[in-house]
N, C-alpha and C positions, 0 to 999 in steps of 0.2 A: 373059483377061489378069489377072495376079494383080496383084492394091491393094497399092501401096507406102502404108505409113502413116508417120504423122511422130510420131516423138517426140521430135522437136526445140522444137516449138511446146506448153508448159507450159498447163496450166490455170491460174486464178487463183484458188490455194486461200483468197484472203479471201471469195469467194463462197461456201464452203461451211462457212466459218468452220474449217475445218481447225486443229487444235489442235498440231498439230507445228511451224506456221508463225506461229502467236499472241503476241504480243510479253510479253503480260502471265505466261502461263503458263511460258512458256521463261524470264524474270526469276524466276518465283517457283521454280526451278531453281537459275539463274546471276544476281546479285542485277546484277552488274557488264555481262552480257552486252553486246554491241556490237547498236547497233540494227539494221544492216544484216547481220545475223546470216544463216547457211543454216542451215538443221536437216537433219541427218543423222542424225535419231535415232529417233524412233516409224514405225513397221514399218506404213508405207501410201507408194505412188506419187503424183509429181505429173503423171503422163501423162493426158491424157486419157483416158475409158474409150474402148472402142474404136464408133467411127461408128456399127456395127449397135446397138449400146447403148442410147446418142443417142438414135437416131432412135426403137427402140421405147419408150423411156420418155416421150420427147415424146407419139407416138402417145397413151400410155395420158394423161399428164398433159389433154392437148386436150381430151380425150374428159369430163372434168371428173366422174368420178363413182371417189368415194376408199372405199367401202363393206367391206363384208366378205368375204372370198374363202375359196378353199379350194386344196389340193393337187390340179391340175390333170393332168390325162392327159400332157395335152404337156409338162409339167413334168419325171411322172417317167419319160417315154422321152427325153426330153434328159441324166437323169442315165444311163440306162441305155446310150442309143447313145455316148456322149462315154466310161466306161468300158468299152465295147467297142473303140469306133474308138482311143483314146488307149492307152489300158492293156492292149486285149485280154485285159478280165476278164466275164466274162457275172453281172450283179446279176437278182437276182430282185426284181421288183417290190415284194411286203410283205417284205423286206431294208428298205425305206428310209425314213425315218423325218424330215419336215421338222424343223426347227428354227430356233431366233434367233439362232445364234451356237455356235461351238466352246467356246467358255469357259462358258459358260449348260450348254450337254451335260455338261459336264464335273462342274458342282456338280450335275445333275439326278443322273447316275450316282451320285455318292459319295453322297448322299440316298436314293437308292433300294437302292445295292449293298454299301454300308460302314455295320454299327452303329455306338454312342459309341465305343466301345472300338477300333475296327479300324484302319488305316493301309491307306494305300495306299506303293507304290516306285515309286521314280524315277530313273534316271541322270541326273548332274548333272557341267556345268552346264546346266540346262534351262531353257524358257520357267517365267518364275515365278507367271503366273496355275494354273499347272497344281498347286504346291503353296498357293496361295492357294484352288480350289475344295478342298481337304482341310481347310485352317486354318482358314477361314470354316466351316464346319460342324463343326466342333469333333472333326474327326479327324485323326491322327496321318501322318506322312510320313517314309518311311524312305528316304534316299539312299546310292545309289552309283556314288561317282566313278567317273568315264570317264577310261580309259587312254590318254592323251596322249601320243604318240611322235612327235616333230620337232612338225611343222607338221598332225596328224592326230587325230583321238580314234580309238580301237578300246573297245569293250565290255567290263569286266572280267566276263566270265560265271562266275567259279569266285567272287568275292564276293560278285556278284550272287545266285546259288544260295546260299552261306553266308548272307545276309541273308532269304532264302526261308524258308531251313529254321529259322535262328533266331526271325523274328518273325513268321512266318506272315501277310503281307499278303494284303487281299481282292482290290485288284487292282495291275498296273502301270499307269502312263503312259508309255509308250514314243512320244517322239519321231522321227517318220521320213516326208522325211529329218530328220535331228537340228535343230532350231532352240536354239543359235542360230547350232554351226557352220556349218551346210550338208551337212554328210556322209551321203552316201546311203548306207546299210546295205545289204548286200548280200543273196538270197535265203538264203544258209547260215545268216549272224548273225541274223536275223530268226526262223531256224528253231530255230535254238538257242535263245532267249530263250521262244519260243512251245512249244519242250519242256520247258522249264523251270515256262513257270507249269504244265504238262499234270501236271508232276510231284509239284505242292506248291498246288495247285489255289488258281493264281492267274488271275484275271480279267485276260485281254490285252485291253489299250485300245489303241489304234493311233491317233493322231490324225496324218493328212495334208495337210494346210493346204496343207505347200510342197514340194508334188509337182510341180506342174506348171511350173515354172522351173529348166530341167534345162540345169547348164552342162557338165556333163560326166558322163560313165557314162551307167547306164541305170537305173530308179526299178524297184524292188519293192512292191508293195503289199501288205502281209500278206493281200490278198483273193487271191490266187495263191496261198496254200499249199492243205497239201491239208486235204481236208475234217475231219478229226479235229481241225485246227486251226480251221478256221469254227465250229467249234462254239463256242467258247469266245472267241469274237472281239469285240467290239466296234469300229467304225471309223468315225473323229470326220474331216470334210471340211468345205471351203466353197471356193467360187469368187472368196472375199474379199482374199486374197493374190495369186491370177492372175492376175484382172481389173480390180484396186482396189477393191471393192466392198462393203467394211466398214461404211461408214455406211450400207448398207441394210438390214444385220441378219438375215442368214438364211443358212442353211447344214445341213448334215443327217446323218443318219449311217444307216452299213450296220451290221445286227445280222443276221447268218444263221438263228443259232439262234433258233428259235421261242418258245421261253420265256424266253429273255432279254430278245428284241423286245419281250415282251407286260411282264413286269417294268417295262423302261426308260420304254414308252407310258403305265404307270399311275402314272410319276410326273410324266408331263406333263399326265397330269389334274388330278392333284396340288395344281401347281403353274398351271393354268390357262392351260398353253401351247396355243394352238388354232390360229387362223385363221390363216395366213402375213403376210405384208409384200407389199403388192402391187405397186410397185416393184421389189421385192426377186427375190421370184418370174419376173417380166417379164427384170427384167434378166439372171440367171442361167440362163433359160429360151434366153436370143436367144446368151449368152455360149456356153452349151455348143453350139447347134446352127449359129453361124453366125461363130464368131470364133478360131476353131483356126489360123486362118495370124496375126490379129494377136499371138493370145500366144506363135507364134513367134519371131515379128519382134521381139517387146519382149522377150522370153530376149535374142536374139544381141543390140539394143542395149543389155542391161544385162551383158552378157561384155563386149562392150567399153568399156562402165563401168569392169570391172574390170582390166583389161588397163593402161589409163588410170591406175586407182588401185595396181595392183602395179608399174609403173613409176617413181612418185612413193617409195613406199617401200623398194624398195629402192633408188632413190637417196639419198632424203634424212633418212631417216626412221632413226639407227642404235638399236637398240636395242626395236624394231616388229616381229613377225613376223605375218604374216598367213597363219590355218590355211586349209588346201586347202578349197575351197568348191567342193562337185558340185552346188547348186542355192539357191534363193530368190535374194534381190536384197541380201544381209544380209553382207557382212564382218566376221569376227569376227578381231581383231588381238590380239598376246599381244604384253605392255606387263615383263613381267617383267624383261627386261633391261633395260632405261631405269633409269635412277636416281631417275624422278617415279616417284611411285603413280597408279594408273586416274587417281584422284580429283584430283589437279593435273593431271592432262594436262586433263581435262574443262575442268576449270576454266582454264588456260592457256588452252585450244582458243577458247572459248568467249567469254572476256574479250579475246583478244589479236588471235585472227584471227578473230573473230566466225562460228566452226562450230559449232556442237552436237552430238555426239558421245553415243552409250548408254556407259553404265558397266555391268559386271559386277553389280553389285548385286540387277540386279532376275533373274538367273537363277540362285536357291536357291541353288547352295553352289558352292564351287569354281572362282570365278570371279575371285579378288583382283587380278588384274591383266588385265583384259581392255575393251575396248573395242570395241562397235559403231559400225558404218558403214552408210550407208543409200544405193546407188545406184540406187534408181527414180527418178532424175530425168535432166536433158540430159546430155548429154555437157560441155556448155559450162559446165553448176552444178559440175558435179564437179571439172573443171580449175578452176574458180575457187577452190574450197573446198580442194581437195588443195594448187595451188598457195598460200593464204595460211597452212594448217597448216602447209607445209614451209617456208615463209619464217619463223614463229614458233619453228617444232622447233629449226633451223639458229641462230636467234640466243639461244634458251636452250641450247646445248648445246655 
């Protein structure tokens, strides 16, 4: 009989000291904030992780020995079966490569694969740690905007190539699906972008984070193209965004090619990346082999998050357009019409109905009127929160 889970019943993110829910940190934001404030803004769940979790981290906790570990067998046939059974992609073994984090891969790479002088490209607007690993190492970031149609981004490919061939970057960061719309790229677009660096011998990065909360369509992994394209691939993952499992700090990446693998590993010598996170390991070991129907289940309740939250706005909300979202848990809303800026709404939001809201800001460029939303949490946080923004929208407007 298949486990209904509840994600009705919230964690208490003061145990974990969760930082999106922190009074002192959200004021040093919003100076005025309202105490009984919700956050809607940094990009982690209040669901509990799912039971099988739980239980194996207690397991290991009991067991009371916190030592030094290493990448376990069962490890990498959990990432191996989970992109079979999920994706129906078949990884090779030495493809995989542990790590601390998607953002940490990202400054190891530009470290390893960008001199002083080199740039990496980007479409934007994108996650903004991604032109932070370039800036922090003292290399250069070439954007280009994404083609905006209605409520949609599409890829400008014919700038993107012009940008190519003008500055000759070492690699992309290609977000897919797109954070922080949601837009799942389709296998053509992917393929195009991926003949392109073929062309102008640009290093594809692929980072996948928010593959696996799929509200509509179907997900491409650039590890489906064909092999001419493996070659030159790189592809940044973690079960951090699926599962909630960011504060454990681990996550990894597929390198097909042989020589790039071995490059990428000698800057985690480098840099004295070694033993894993044994929590971390545990958790994401039990997540891929034993919890594929809860992060079903937490997809459809967080669809009807949004269902919930597109119903508010286009009631009450004039001047809000919310772009189509094929996956994560992340509503990205376009503010342009309104007569506030991002930056008063936030602030409205925050002071008036006590929500906290992302702003445009933190993703590089081309984001001047845009606003994030955060529903991994109840159904019941989000009527509260939808309901007191629309009650403030309606009396400023």
């Amino acid at each position: 009989m298949m486990t209904k889970y509840d994600f009705d019943n919230l964690s208490d993110r003061r145990i974990d000291n969760a930082r999106k829910w922190d009074y002192s940190i959200v004021k040093s934001k919003f100076p005025n904030v309202r105490e009984d404030f919700i956050p809607l803004w940094i990009a982690d769940m209040d669901f509990k992780a799912a039971p099988e979790i739980r239980e194996a981290l207690i397991e290991m906790s009991g067991n009371g020995a916190y030592g030094y570990t290493y990448p376990t067998e069962k490890w990498y046939q959990s990432v191996i079966n989970w992109y079979r059974k999920r994706h129906n992609v078949e990884l090779g073994k030495d493809w995989i490569t542990l790590g601390y984090g998607t953002v940490p891969n990202m400054h190891v790479l530009v470290q390893r694969f960008l001199g002083e002088d080199d740039s990496i490209i980007m479409n934007t607007p994108i996650y903004g740690p991604f032109a932070y690993a370039a800036e922090h190492n003292d290399r250069k970031v070439i954007t280009v905007p994404l083609l905006k149609h209605g409520t949609r981004y599409d890829l400008d490919l014919d700038k993107l190539e012009d940008k190519m061939a003008k500055y000759h970057p070492k690699a992309i960061f290609f977000c897919s699906p797109h954070n922080p719309s949601g837009r799942i790229w389709s296998k053509e677009e992917i393929e195009k972008v991926a003949d392109l660096c073929l062309k102008y011998n640009v290093l594809f990065v692929s980072d996948e984070v928010h593959s696996e909360h799929i509200m509509r369509g179907t997900f491409t992994s650039a590890l489906e193209l064909d092999d001419k394209y493996l070659d030159n691939l790189i592809m940044f993952t973690s079960p951090n965004k699926a599962f909630n499992l960011g504060g454990l700090k681990l996550s990894y990446s597929v390198i097909p090619n042989e020589e790039l693998r071995t490059k990428f590993r000698e800057q985690y010598q480098r840099n004295s990346v070694t033993s894993p996170n044994i929590p971390g390991q545990i958790a994401m070991t039990t997540a891929y082999e034993k919890c594929n129907e809860w992060l079903d289940q937490c997809a459809s309740y967080i669809n009807e998050n949004l269902e919930i939250t597109k119903k508010y706005i286009d009631k009450y909300f004039d001047g809000w357009e919310l772009m189509d979202m094929d996956s994560s848990y992340l509503p990205w809303v376009d503010v342009s019409k309104s007569k506030y800026s991002m930056h008063e709404i936030a602030e409205m939001m925050a002071n008036e109905a006590g929500v906290v809201v992302g702003i445009g800001d933190d993703y590089v460029a081309d984001a001047d009127d845009f606003l994030r939303l955060n529903l991994g949490t109840s159904h019941q946080v989000i009527e509260e929160a939808m309901s007191r923004m629309a009650k403030v929208w309606q009396e400023n407007n």
